[in-house]
C-alpha positions as CSV (number, residue, x, y, z in Angstrom):
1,X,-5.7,-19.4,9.7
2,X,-2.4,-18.2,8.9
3,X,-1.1,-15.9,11.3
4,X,1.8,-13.1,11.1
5,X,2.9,-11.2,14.1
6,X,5.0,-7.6,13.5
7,X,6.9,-7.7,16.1
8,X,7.1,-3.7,17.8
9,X,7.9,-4.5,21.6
10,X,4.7,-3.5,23.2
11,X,3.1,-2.4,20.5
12,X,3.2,-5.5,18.4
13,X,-0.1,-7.0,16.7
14,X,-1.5,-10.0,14.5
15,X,-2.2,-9.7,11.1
16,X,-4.5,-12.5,10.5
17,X,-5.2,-14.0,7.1
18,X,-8.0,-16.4,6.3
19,X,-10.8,-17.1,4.2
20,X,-14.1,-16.6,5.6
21,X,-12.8,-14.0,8.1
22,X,-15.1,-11.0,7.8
23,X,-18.0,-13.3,9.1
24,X,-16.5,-13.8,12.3
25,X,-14.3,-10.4,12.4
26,X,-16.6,-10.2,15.7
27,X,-14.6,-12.7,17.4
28,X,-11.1,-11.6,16.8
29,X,-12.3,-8.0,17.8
30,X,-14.5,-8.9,21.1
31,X,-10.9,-8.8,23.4
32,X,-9.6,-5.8,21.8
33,X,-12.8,-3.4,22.0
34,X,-13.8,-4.8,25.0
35,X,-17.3,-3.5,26.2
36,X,-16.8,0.0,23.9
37,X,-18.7,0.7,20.9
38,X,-16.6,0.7,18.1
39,X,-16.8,3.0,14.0
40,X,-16.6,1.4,10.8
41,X,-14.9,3.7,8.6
42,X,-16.1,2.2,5.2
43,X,-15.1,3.0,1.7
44,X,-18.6,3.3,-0.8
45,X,-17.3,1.0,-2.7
46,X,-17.4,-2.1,-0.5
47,X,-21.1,-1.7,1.3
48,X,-21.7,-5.2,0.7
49,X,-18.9,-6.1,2.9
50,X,-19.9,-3.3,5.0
51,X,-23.2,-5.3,5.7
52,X,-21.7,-8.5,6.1
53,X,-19.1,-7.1,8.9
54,X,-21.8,-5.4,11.0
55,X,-23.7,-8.3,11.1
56,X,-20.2,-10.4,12.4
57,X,-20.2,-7.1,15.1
58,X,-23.8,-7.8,16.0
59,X,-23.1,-11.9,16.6
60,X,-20.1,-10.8,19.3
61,X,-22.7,-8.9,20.8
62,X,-20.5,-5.1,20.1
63,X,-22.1,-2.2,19.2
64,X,-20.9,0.0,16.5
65,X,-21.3,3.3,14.2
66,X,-20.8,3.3,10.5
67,X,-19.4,6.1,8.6
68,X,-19.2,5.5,4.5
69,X,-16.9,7.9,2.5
70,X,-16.4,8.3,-1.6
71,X,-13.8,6.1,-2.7
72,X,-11.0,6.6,-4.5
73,X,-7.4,9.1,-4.1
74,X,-9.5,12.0,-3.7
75,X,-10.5,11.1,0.0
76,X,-7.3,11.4,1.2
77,X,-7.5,15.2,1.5
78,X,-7.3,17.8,4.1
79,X,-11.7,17.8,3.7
80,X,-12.8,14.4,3.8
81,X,-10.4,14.2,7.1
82,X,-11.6,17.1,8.6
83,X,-15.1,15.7,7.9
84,X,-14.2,12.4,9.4
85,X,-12.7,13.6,12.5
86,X,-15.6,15.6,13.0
87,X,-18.2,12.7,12.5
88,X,-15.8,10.6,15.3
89,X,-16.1,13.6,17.5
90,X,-19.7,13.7,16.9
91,X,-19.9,9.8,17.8
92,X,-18.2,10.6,20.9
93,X,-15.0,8.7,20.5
94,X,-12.6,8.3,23.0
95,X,-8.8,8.0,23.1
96,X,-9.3,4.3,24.3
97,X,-11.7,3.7,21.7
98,X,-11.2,1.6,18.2
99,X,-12.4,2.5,14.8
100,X,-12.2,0.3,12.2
101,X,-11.1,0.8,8.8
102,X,-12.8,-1.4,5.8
103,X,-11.6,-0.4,2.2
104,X,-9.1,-0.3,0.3
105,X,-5.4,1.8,0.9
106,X,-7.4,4.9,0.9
107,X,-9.5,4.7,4.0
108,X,-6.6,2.5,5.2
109,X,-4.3,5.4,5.4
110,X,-6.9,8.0,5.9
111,X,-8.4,6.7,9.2
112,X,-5.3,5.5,10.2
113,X,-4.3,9.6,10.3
114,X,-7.4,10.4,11.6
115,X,-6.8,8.0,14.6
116,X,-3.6,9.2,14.9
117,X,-4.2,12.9,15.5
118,X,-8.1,12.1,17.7
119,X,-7.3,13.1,21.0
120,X,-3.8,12.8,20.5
121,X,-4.1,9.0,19.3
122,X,-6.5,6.1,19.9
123,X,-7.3,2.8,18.3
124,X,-7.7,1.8,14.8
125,X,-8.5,-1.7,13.3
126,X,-7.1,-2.8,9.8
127,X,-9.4,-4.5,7.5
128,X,-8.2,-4.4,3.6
129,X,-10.5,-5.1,0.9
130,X,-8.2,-4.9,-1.5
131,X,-5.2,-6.9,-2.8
132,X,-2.6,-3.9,-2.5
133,X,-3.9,-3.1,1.1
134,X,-3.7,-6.8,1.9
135,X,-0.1,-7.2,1.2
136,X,1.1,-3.6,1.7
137,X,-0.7,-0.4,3.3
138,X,-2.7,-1.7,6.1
139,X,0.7,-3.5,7.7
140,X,3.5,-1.2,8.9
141,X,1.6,2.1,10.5
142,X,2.5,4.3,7.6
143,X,-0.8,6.9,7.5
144,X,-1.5,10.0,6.2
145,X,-3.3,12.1,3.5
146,X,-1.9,13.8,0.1
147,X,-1.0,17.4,-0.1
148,X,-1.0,19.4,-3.7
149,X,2.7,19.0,-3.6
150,X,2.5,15.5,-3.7
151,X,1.5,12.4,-2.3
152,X,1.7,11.2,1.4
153,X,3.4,14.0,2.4
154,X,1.2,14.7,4.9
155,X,0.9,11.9,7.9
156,X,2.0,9.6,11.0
157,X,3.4,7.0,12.0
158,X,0.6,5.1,13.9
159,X,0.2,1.0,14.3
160,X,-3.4,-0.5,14.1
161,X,-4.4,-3.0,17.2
162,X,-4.9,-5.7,14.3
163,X,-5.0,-6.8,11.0
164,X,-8.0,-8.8,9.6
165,X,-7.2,-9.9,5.7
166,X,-9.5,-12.4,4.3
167,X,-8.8,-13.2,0.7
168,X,-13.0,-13.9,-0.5
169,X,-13.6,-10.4,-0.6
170,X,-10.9,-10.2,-3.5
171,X,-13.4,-12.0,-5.6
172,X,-15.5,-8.8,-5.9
173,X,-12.6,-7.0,-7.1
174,X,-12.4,-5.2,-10.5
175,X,-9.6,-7.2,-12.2
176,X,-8.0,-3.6,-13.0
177,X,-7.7,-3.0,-9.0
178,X,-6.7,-6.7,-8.7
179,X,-3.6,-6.2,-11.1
180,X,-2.6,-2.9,-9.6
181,X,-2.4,-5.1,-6.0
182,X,-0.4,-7.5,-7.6
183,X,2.5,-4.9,-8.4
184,X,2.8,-4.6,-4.9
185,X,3.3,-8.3,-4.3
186,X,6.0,-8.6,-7.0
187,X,7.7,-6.1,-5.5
188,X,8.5,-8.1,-2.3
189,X,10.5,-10.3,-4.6
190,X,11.9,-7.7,-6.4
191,X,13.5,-5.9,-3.1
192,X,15.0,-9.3,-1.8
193,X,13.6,-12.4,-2.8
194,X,14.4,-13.7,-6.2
195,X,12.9,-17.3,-5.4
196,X,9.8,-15.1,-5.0
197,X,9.9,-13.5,-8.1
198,X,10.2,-16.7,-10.3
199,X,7.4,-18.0,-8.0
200,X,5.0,-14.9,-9.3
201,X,5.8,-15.4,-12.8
202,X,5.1,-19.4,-12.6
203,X,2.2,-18.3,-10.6
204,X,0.7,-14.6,-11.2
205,X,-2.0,-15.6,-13.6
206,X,-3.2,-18.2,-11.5
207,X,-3.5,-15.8,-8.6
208,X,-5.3,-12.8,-10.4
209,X,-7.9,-15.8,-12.2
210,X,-8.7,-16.1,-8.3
211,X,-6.6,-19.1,-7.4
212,X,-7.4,-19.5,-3.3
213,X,-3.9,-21.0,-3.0
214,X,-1.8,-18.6,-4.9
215,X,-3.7,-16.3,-3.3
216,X,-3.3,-17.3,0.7
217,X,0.5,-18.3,-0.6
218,X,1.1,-14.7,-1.7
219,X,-0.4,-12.6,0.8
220,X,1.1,-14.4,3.4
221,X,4.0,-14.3,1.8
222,X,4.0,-10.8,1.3
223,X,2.3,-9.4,5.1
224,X,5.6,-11.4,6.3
225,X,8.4,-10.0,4.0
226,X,6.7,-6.3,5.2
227,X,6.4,-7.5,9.2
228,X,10.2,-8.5,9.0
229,X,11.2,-5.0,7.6
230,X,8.9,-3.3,9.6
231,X,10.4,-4.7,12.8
232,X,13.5,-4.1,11.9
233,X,13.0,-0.7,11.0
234,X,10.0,0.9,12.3
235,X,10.4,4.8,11.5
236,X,12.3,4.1,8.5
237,X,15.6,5.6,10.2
238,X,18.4,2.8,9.9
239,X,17.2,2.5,5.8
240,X,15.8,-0.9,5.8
241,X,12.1,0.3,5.4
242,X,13.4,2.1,2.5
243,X,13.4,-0.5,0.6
244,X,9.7,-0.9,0.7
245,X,9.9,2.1,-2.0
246,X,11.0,0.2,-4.2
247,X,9.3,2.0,-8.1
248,X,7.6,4.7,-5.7
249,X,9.6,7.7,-6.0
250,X,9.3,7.4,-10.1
251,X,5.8,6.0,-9.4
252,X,4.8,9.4,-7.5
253,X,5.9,11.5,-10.0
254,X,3.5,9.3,-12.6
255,X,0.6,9.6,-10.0
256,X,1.3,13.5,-9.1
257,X,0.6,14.2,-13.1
258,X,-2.2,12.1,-13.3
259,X,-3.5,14.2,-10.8
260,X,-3.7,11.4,-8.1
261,X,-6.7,10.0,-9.9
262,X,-8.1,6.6,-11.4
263,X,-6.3,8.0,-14.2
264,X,-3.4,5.8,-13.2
265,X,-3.7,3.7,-10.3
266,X,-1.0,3.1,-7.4
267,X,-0.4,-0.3,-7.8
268,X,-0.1,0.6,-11.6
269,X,2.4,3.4,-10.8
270,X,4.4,1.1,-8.6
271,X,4.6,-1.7,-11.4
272,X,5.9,1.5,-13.7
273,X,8.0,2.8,-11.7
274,X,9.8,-0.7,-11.1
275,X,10.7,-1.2,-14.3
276,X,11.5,2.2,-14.5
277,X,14.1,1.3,-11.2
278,X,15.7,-1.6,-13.4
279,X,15.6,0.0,-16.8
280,X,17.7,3.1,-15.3
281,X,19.6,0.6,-13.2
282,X,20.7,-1.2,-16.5
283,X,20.9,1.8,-18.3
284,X,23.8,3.1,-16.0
285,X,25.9,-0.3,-15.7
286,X,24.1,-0.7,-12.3
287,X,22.3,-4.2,-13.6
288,X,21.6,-6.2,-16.3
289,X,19.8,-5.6,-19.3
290,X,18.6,-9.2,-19.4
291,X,17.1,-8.7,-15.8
292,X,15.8,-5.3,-16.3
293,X,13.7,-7.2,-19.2
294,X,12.6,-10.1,-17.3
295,X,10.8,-7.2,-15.5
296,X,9.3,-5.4,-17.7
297,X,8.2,-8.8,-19.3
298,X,6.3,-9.9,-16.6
299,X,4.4,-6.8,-16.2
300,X,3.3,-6.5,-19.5
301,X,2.0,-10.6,-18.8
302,X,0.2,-9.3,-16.2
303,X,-1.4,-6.4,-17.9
304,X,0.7,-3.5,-15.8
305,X,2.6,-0.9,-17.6
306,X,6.7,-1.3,-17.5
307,X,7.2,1.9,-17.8
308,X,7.1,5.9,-18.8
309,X,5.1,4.9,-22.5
310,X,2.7,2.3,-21.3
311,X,1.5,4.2,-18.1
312,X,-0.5,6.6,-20.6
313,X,1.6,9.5,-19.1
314,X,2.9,11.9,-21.2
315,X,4.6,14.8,-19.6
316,X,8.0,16.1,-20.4
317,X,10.6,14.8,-18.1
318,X,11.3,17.9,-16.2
319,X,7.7,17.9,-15.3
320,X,8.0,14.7,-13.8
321,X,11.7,15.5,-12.2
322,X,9.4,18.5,-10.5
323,X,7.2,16.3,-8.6
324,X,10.6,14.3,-7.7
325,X,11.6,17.4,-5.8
326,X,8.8,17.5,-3.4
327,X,9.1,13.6,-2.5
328,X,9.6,13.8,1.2
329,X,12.7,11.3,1.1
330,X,14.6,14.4,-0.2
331,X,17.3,15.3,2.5
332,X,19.6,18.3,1.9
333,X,18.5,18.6,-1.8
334,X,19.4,15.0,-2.9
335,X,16.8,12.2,-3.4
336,X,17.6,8.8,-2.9
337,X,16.5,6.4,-5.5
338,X,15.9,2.8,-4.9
339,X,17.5,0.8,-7.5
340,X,18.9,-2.9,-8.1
341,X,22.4,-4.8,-8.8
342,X,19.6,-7.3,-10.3
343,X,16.4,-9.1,-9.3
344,X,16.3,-9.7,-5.3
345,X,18.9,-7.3,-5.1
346,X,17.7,-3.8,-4.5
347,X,19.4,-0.8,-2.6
348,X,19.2,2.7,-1.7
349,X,21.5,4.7,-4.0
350,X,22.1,8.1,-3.0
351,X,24.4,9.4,-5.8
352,X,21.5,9.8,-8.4
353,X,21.7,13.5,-10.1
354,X,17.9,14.5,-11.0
355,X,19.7,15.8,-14.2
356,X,20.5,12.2,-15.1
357,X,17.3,11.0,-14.0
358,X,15.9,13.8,-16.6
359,X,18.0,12.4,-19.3
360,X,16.8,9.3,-19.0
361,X,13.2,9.4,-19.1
362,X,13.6,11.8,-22.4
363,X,15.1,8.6,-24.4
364,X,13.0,7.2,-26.4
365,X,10.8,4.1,-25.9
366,X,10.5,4.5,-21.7
């Protein structure tokens, strides 16, 4: 078992990453639940897992209520929460009670909200099923539920007790979900970590044909380049955590016009919006061309788009500059933009005129 700890001061937990886990998820949660019942919060999509972690909760001898939600974006709305805090009412959950979240970066984010705002905050238990909640949403605290004006704008700050990852249950992934998790991994070598980045092209294809190794090597990899930011820079105050957006503020903007639906995915909006980050980066003197292309090169060998075109998203610019204004990074009418001096080497740039940004995704061939 590989182990990584996020280090918060009393509030610090494990993320535990092995193969096999969910079997014996019981054990890891006996000393944290203690003699409570504990919730599954369970995306519809992952029911076989759902059976195969209730049966782990039965062999610690813990009892437990399941609740199973629709999958997708869509759930993370101000319905399905106020139908999921009502069902954890219902159950009689206390404030020193856990529920546990199994799916993807949806329920992830959703319960974690939910848990947040029950009785003013109790428990929550992170178990991804996914490759992008693996390496990026169920670490860090970040929760919260989409608003019409755009996404995650409406949320907390709110750490789970643990983190259970167990890389088998990727091998029921759709490859399309698999891919968009994977933009989320190259992005930790992207930010800071250029040894990383030549290590996901060597190695990328390997890991979405289901390579164990490459697998393990990359999440772990990953859940420790997040813990390290994250305990540097909890709130996302001193700028650090910032860099964690890294393609998300163009990204958004993608996903806001697709309406937040399968229409585009997140890890495929991130994987867009990167190369959207080094294309504008280059375009303004910021980087290199040749590294912008390296970029855009190994999305396209991993079947994510690069950019504006290949993300199937055709609305003018300003439409897309719109949905910039309502990111919630905007401070005193200026948006920071995460952009890059070159591979490993991103930073917060807050001198970027939306005008410019405008101008740029009207050129041809983004």
């Amino acid at each position: 078992m590989t182990t990584v700890t996020v280090a918060l001061g009393d509030r610090s937990y494990d993320v535990r990453i092995e193969a096999g886990l969910l079997a014996r998820a019981g054990e890891a949660l006996a000393p944290i639940v203690g003699t409570r019942p504990v919730v599954i919060v369970a995306d519809a999509n992952v029911v076989a897992h759902l059976a195969t972690l209730t049966a782990a909760l039965d062999a610690a001898g813990l009892r437990h209520a399941e609740i199973v939600l629709p999958s997708g974006e869509g759930s993370k709305s101000w319905a399905t929460l106020e139908r999921l805090t009502d069902e954890l009412l219902a159950l009689g959950v206390e404030r020193g009670d856990h529920v546990v979240a199994l799916g993807g970066g949806v329920i992830g984010d959703l319960v974690g909200f939910a848990t947040a705002i029950l009785k003013r905050g109790c428990g929550f238990v992170q178990i991804p099923t996914t490759l992008l909640s693996q390496v990026d949403s169920s670490v860090g605290g970040k929760t919260g539920i989409n608003a019409r004006a755009g996404k995650n704008l409406i949320g907390a700050f709110h750490q789970p007790k643990i983190v259970l990852i167990d890389p088998d249950v990727l091998d029921t992934l759709p490859t399309r979900q698999l891919r968009a998790g994977y933009a989320e991994v190259v992005k930790y070598g992207l930010i800071d970590d250029a040894d990383f980045f030549a290590w996901c092209e060597t190695n990328g294809a390997k890991l979405l044909a289901g390579d164990p190794d490459a697998r393990v090597h990359a999440i772990a990899h990953a859940v420790a380049a997040k813990a390290r930011i994250v305990g540097e820079d909890e709130f996302e105050i001193k700028g650090r955590r910032a860099l964690l957006n890294l393609g998300h503020t163009f990204g958004h903007a993608l996903e806001a016009e697709a309406g937040f639906s399968d229409r585009l995915l997140h890890g495929e909006a991130v994987a867009a919006g990167c190369g959207l980050a080094f294309a504008f980066s280059a375009a303004t003197g910021r980087c290199s061309a040749d590294d912008s292309a390296r970029v855009a090169a190994h999305w396209r060998d991993s079947g994510l788009p690069d950019g504006l075109a290949a993300s199937g998203i055709t609305a003018p610019p300003a439409r897309l500059v719109e949905h910039m204004r309502h990111d919630k990074k905007m401070a005193a009418g200026t948006l920071p933009f995460l952009l890059a001096h070159g591979i490993g080497r991103t930073y917060l740039d807050k001198t970027v005129a939306l005008d410019q940004v405008e101008a740029f995704l009207g050129e041809p061939g983004r």
